[in-house]
SEPA-50404 format. One record per residue (C-alpha): residue in one letter; x, y, z. Coordinates in nm, 4 decimals. Example, Ala and Ser with C-alpha at 12.3 -4.5 7.8 and 13.67 -1.06 7.14 Angstrom:
# SEPA-50404
   vodren         xx         yy         zz
        A     1.2300    -0.4500     0.7800
        S     1.3670    -0.1060     0.7140
***
This chain:
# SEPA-50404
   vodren         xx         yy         zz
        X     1.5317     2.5363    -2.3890
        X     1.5824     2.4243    -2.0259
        X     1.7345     2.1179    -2.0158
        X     1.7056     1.8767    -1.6692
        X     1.7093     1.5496    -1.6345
        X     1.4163     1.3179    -1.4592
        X     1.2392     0.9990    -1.4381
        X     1.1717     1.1047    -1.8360
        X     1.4479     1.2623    -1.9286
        X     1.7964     1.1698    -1.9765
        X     2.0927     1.3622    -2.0376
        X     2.4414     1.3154    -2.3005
        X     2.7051     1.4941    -2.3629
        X     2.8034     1.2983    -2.6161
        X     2.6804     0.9175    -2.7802
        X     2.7558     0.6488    -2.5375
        X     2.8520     0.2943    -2.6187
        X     2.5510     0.1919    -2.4041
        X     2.2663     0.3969    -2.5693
        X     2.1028     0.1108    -2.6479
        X     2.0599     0.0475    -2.2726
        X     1.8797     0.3534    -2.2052
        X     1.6895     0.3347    -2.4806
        X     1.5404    -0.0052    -2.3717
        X     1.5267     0.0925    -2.0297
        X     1.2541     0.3971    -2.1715
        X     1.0415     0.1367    -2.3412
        X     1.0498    -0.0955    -2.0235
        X     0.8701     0.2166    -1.8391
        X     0.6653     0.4876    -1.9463
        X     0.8506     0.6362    -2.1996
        X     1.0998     0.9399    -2.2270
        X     1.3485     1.1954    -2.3826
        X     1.7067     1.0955    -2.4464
        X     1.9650     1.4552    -2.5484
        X     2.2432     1.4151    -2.6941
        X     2.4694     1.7438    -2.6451
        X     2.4233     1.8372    -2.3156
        X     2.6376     1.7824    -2.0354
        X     2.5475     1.6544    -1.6732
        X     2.4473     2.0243    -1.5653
        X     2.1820     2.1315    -1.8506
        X     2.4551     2.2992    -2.0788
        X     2.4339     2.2932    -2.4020
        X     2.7950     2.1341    -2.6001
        X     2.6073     2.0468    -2.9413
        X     2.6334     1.7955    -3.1869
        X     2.9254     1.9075    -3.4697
        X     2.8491     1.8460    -3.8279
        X     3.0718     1.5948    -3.8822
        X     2.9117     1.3794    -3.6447
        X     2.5647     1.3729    -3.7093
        X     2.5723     1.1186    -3.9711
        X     2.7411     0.8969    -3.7837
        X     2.5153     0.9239    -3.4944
        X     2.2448     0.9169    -3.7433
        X     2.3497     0.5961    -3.8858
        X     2.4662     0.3933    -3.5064
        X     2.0648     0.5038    -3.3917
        X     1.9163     0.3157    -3.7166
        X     2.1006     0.0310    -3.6238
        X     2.0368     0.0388    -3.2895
        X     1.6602     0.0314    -3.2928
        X     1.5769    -0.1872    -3.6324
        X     1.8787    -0.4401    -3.5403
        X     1.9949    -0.3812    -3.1855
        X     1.6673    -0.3986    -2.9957
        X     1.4072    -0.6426    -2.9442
        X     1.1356    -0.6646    -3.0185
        X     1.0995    -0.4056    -3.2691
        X     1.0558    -0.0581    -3.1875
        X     1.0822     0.1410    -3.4727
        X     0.7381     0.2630    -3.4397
        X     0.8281     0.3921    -3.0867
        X     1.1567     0.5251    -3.1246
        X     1.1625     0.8817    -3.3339
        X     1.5199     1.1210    -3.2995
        X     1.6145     1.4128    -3.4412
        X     1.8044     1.7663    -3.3996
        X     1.6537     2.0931    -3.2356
        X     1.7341     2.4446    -3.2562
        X     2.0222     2.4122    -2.9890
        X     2.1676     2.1934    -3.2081
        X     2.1348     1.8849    -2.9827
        X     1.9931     1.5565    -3.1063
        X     1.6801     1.4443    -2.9209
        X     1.5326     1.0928    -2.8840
        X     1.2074     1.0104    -2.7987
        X     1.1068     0.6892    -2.6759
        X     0.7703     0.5966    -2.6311
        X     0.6649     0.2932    -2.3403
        X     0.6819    -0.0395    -2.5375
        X     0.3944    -0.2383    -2.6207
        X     0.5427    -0.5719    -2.6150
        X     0.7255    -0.5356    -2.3045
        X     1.0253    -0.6504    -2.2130
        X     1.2603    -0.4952    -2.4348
        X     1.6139    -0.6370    -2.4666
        X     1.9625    -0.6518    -2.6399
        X     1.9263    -0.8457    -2.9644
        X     2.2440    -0.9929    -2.8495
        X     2.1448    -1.1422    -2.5382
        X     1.8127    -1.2275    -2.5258
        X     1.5413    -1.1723    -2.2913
        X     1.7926    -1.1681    -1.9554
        X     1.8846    -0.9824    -1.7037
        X     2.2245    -0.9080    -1.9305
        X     1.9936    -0.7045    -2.1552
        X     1.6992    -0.6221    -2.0353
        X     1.6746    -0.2819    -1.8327
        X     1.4030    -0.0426    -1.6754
        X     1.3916     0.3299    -1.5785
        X     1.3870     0.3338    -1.2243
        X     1.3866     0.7373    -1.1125
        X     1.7009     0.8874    -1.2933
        X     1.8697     0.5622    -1.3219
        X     1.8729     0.2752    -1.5611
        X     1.8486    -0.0693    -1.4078
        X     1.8646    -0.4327    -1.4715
        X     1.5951    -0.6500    -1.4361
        X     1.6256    -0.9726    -1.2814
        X     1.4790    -1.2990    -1.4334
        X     1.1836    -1.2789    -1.1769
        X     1.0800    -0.9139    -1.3082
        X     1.1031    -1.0256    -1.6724
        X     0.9401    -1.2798    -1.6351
        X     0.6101    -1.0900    -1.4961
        X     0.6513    -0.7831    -1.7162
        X     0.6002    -1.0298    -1.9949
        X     0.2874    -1.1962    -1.8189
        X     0.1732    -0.8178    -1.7746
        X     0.2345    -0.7556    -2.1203
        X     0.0483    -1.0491    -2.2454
        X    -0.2341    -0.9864    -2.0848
        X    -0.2496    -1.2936    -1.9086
        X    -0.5408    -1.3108    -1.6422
        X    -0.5073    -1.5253    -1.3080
        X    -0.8550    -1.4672    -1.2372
        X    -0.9867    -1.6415    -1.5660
        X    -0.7629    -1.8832    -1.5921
        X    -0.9116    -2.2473    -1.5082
        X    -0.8695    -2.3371    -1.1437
        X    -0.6242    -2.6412    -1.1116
        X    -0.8501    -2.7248    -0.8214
        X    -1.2217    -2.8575    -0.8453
        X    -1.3642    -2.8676    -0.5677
        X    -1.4063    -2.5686    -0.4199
        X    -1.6772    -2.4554    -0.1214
        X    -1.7583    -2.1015    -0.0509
        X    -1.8947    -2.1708     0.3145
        X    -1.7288    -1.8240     0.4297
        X    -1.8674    -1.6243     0.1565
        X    -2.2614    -1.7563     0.1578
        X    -2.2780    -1.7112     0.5544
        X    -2.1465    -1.3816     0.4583
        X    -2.3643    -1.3013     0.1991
        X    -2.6635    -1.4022     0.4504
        X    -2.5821    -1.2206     0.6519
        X    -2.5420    -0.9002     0.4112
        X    -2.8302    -0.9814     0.2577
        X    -2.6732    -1.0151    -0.0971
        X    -2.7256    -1.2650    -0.3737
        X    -2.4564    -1.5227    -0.3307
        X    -2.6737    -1.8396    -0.5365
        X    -2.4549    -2.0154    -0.7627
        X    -2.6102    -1.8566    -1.0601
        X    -2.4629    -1.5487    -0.9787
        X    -2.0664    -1.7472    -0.9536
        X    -2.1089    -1.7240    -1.3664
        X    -2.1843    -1.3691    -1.3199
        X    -1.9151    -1.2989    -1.1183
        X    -1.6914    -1.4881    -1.2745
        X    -1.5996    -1.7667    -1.0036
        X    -1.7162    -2.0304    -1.2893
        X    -1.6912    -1.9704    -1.6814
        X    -1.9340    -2.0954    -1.9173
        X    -1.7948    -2.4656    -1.9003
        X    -1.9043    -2.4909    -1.5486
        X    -1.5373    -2.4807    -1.4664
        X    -1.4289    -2.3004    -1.1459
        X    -1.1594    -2.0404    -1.2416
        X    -0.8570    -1.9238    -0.9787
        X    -1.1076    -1.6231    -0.9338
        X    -1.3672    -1.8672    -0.7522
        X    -1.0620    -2.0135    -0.6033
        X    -0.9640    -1.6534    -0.4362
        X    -1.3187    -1.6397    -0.3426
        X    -1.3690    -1.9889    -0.2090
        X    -1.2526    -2.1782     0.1159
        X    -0.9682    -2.3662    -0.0067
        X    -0.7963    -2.0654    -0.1636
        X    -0.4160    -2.1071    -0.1072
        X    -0.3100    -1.7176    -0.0660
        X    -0.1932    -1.6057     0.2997
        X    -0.1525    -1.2743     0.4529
        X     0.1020    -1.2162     0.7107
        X     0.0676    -0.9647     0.9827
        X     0.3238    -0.8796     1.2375
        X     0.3521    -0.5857     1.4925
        X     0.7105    -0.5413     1.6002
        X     0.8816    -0.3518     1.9334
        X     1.1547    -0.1047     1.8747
        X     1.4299    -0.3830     1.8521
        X     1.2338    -0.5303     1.5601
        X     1.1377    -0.8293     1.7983
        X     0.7910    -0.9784     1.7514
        X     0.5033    -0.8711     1.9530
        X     0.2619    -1.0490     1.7337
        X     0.2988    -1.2765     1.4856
        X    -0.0237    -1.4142     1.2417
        X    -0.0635    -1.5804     0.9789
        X    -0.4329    -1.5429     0.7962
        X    -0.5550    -1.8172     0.5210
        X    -0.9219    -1.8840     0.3600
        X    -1.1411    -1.7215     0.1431
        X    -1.0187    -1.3701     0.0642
        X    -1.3032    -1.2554     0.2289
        X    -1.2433    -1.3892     0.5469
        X    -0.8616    -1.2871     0.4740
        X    -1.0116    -0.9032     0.4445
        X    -1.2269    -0.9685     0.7646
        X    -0.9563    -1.0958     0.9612
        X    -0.6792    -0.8356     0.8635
        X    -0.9184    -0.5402     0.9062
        X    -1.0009    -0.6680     1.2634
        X    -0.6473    -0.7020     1.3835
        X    -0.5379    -0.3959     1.2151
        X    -0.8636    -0.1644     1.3934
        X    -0.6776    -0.3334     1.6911
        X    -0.3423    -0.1692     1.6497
        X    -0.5015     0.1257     1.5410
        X    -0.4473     0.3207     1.8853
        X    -0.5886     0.6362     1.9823
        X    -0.3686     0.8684     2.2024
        X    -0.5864     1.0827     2.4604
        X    -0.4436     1.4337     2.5335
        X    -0.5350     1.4771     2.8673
        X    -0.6159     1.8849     2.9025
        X    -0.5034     1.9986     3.2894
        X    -0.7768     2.0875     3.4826
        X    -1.0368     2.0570     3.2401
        X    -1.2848     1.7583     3.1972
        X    -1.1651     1.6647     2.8313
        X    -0.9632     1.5766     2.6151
        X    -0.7957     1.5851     2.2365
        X    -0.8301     1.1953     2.0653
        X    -0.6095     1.1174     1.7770
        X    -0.5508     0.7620     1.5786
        X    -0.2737     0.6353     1.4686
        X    -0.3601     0.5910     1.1314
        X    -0.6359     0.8885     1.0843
        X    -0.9848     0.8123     0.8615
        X    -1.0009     0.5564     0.6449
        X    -0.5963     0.5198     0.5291
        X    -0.5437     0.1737     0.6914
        X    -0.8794     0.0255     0.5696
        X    -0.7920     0.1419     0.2114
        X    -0.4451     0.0446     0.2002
        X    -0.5110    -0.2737     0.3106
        X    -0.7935    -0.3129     0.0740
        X    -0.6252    -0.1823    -0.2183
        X    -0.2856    -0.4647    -0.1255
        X    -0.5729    -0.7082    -0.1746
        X    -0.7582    -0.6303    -0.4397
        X    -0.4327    -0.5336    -0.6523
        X    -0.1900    -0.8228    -0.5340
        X    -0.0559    -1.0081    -0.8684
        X    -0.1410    -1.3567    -0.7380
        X     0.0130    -1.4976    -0.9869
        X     0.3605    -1.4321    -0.8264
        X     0.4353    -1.6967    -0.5766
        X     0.5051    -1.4509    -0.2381
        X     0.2648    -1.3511     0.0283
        X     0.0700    -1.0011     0.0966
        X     0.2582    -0.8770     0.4138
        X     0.0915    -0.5899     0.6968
        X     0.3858    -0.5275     0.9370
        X     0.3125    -0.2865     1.2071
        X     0.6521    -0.0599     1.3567
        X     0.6840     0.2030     1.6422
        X     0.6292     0.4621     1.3900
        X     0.4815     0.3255     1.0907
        X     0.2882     0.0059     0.8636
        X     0.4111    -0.0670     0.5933
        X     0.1444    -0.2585     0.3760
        X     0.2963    -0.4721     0.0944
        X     0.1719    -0.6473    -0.2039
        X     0.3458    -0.8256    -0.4769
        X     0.3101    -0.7046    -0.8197
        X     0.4103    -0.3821    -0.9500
        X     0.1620    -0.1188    -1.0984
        X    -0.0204    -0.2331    -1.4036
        X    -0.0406     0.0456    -1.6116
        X     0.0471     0.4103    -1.6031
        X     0.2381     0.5759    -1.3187
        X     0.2528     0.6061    -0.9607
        X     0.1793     0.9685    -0.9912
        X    -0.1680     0.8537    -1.2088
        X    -0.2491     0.6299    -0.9772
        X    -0.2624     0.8947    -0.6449
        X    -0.4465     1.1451    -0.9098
        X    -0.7214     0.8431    -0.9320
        X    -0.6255     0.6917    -1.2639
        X    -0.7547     0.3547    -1.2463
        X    -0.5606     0.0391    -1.3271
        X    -0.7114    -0.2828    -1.2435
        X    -0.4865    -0.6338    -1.1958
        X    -0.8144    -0.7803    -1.0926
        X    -1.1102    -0.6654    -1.2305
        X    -1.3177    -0.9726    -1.1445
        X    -1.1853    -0.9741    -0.7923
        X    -1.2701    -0.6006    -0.7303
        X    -1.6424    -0.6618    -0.8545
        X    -1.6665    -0.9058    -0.6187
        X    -1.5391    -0.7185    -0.2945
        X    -1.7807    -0.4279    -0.4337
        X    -2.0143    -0.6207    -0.4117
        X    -1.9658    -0.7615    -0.0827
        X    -1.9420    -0.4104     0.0577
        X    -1.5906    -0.3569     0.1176
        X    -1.4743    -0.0974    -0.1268
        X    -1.6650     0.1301    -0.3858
        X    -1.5513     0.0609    -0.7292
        X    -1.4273     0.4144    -0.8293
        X    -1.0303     0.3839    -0.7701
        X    -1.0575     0.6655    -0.5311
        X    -0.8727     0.4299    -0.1900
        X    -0.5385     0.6139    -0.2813
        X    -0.7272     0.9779    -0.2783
        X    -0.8990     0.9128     0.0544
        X    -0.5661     0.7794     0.1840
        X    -0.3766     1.1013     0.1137
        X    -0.6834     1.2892     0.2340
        X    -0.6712     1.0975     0.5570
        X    -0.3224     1.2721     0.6024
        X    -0.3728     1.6181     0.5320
        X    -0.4255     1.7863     0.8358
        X    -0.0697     1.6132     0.9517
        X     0.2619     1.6920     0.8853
        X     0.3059     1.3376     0.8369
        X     0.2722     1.1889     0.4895
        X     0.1709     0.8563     0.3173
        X     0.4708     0.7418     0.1073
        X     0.4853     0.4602    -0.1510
        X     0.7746     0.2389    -0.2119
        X     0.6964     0.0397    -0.5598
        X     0.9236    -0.1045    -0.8127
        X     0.8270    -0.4259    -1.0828
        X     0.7741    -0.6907    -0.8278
        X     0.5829    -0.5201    -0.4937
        X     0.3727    -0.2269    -0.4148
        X     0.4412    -0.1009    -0.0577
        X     0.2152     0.1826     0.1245
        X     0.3715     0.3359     0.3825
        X     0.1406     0.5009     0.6762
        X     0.3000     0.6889     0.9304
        X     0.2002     0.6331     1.3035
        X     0.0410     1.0110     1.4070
        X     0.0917     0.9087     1.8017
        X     0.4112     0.7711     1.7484
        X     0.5661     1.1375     1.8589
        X     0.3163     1.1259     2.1754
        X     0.4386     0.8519     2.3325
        X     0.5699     0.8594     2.6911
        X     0.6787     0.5852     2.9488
        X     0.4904     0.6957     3.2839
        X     0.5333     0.5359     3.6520
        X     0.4399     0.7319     3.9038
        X     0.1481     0.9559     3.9807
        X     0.4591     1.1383     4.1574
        X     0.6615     1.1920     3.8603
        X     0.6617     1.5731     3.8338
        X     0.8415     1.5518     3.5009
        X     0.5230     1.3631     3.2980
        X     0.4116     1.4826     2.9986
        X     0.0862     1.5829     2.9595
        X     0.0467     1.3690     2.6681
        X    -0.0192     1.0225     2.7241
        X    -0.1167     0.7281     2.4777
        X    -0.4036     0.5900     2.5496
        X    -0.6000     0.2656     2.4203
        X    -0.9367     0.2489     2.2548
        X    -1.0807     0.0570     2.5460
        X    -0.9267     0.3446     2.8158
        X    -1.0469     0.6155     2.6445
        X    -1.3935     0.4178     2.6254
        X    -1.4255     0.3965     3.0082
        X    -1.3503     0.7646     3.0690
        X    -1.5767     0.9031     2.8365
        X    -1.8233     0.6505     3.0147
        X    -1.7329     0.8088     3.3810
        X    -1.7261     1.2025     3.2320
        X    -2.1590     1.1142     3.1591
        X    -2.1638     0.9173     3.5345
        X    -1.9506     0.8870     3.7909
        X    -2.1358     0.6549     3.9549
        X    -2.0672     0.3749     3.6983
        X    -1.9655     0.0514     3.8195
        X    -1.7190    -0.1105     3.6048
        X    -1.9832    -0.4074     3.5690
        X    -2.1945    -0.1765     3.3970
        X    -1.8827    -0.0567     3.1993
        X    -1.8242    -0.4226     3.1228
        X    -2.1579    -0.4435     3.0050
        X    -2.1877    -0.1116     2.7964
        X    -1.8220    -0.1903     2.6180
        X    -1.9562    -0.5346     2.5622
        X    -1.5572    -0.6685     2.6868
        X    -1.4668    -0.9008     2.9865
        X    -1.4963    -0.7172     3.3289
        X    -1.1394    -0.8174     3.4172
        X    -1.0263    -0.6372     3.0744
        X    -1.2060    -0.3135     3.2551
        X    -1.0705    -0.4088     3.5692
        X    -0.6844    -0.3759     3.3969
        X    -0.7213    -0.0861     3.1818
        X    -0.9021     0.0959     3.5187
        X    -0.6355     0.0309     3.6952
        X    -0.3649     0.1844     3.4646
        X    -0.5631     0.4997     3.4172
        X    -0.5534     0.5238     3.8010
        X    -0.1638     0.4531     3.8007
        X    -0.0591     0.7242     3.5750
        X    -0.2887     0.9285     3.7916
        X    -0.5741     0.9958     3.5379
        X    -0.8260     0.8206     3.7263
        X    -0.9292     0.7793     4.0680
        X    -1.1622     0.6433     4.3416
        X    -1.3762     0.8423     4.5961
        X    -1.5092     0.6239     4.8505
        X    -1.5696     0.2622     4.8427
        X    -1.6414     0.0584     4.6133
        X    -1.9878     0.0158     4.6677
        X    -2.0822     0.3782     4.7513
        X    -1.8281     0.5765     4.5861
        X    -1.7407     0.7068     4.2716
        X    -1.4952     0.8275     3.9999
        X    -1.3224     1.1100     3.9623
        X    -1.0614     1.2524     3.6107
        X    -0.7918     1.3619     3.7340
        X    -0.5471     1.5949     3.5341
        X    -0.1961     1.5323     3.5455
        X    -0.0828     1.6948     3.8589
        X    -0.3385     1.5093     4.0805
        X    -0.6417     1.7824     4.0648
        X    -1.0142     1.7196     4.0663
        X    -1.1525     1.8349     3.7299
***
């Protein structure tokens, strides 16, 4: 047998004083192998005779006295044919685990993390045990009454969906004692949960700074906007040809769904803040709360875990996700024509997607129509590459008309016009009134 250790599988040479440690750190995550008998590099040492009833009798201790609370149902050891004694642990069921001897604290309560054992502060126990009990935010009685939903009925107006107040039962924004729950709270005007968003420069100074409160659904509406904002597209000009090569910064749907799935699977029951921070190269999308249940590797297959069942219904139903725990699919899929990958940073108390900025390699600080050195790469906004695609079907465009077509403020047009013609992209035949527009490419030719 090939022995190698993992996330699930640790390796002994011989019985530590701290088994109980690792053993507890198993049941705190998904479970695993501990061997006994095989060093650091996957070689087999053994177990001698003499020894295994002593190790027999310190692992009996250890998990019917040592460890709480119980696991002798989940704990099962034994010796293979390499003479090495095995010990499986199976993921607890009344998470946390801990030392007998201290209690449920950070002393003695531990979690696999990787290849690793760690400790778990008071914060993490704390909502492992709220996870483990089951406890639901969403159903729990609101603390306040009186709630208004003016966001979500003009919404649902005009969505055309059923938004009467029959239908908050259904949902679940009221239970059956007429009581709003911290569901309809979520849902309703006064709910207390912000998102921040932030786009930084390469020193990590602001650029923009917002803070967005309300319903959730106005939360979602707001945070979508601003991030289809930042979402550039970068133009590749082609030299002396009339088009060009568009690419986003964040390609298909990957933004949309990983700020969807921060909202819909925040744990709002942990007092922090969903955060959307936008870098040079990157956004990095974080929500507090863990994963539920199962793995990070089950959740990117699909496996579906829901913190907020009620809460996903109702965003279903309002049109902003399908209810088939396929964002994290489409988000990968988004990616795969790129060298550049999603990646996810998640422990007990966050979940952070990280997207990687596709233009951030295009980028390229022009300043003269002169410069011979400019690369024919050049990033270009939504709005920019709006107006040219507008002059490529008529030159003879006026940028009142463009004003009018892009449905944005003519000295908006005006400004982005005039830094296509800077970086010598765009120019002007004639005057105003009788001229008209001509692409450039990048060496100051006529396409």
């Amino acid at each position: 047998m090939k022995y190698e250790e993992s996330d699930r599988v640790e390796l002994k040479r011989e019985m530590i004083k701290d088994l109980d440690k690792e053993i507890i750190a198993f049941l705190n995550a998904h479970g695993g192998t501990i061997y006994i008998g095989v060093d650091d590099n996957g070689n087999v040492v053994g177990i001698p005779d003499e020894n295994k009833d002593i190790y027999d009798q310190k692992l009996s201790s250890m998990v019917t006295e040592g460890i709480k609370p119980s696991a002798k149902q989940l704990v099962t050891f034994g010796y293979n044919s390499d003479n090495v004694l095995f010990i499986n642990v199976n993921e607890g069921t009344k998470k946390p685990y801990y030392l007998a001897s201290t209690g449920p604290k950070p002393s003695g309560t531990y979690i696999r993390v990787g290849r690793c054992k760690q400790q778990l502060s008071d914060e993490e126990i704390l909502f492992i045990l709220m996870d483990s009990m089951k406890m639901s935010f969403e159903k729990e009685i609101s603390e306040n009454q009186n709630l208004h939903f003016t966001y979500a009925v003009e919404l649902a107006k005009s969505k055309n969906i059923d938004f009467s107040e029959r239908e908050w039962l259904a949902l679940g924004l009221k239970n059956r004692h007429d009581d709003f729950t911290n569901l309809g709270l979520l849902v309703s005007d006064e709910n207390p949960i912000e998102v921040k968003f932030a786009s930084y420069d390469e020193n990590l100074n602001f650029k923009m700074k917002k803070i967005f409160s309300g319903s959730i659904l106005k939360i979602a509406d707001q945070t979508l906007e601003y991030a289809n904002l930042l979402n550039t597209t970068s133009a590749v000009i082609v030299p002396y040809q009339a088009q060009r090569i568009e690419t986003k910064s964040y390609p298909g749907v990957s933004l949309r769904e990983a700020i969807l799935n921060a909202i819909c699977h925040a744990n709002y029951l942990k007092p922090s803040n969903i955060k959307i921070e936008f870098y040079d190269d990157r956004v990095e999308i974080t929500s507090p709360g863990g994963i539920l249940d199962g793995t990070l590797e089950e959740i990117l297959s699909g496996y579906q875990t829901f913190r907020n069942p009620g809460l996903v219904r109702v965003l279903d139903k309002f049109d902003y996700i399908e209810n088939f725990g396929k964002g994290m699919k489409r988000i990968q899929e988004a990616y795969e024509n790129s060298d550049k990958k999603p990646s996810f940073d998640v422990n007990n108390t966050y979940f952070r997607i990280i997207l990687p900025d596709l233009n951030f390699h295009h980028s390229s600080t022009i300043s003269s129509t002169n410069n011979s050195t400019i690369d024919s790469t050049i990033r270009l906004s939504e709005t920019q590459v709006a107006i040219l695609t507008l002059i490529k079907e008529n030159k003879y465009i006026t940028t009142n008309e463009i004003s009018d077509k892009l449905n944005k403020e003519l000295s908006t047009i005006k400004k982005s016009i005039k830094v296509l013609k800077d970086v010598g992209i765009l120019a002007r035949i004639g005057t105003n009134r009788t001229g008209y527009w001509e692409i450039l490419d990048l060496k100051g030719n006529f396409n």
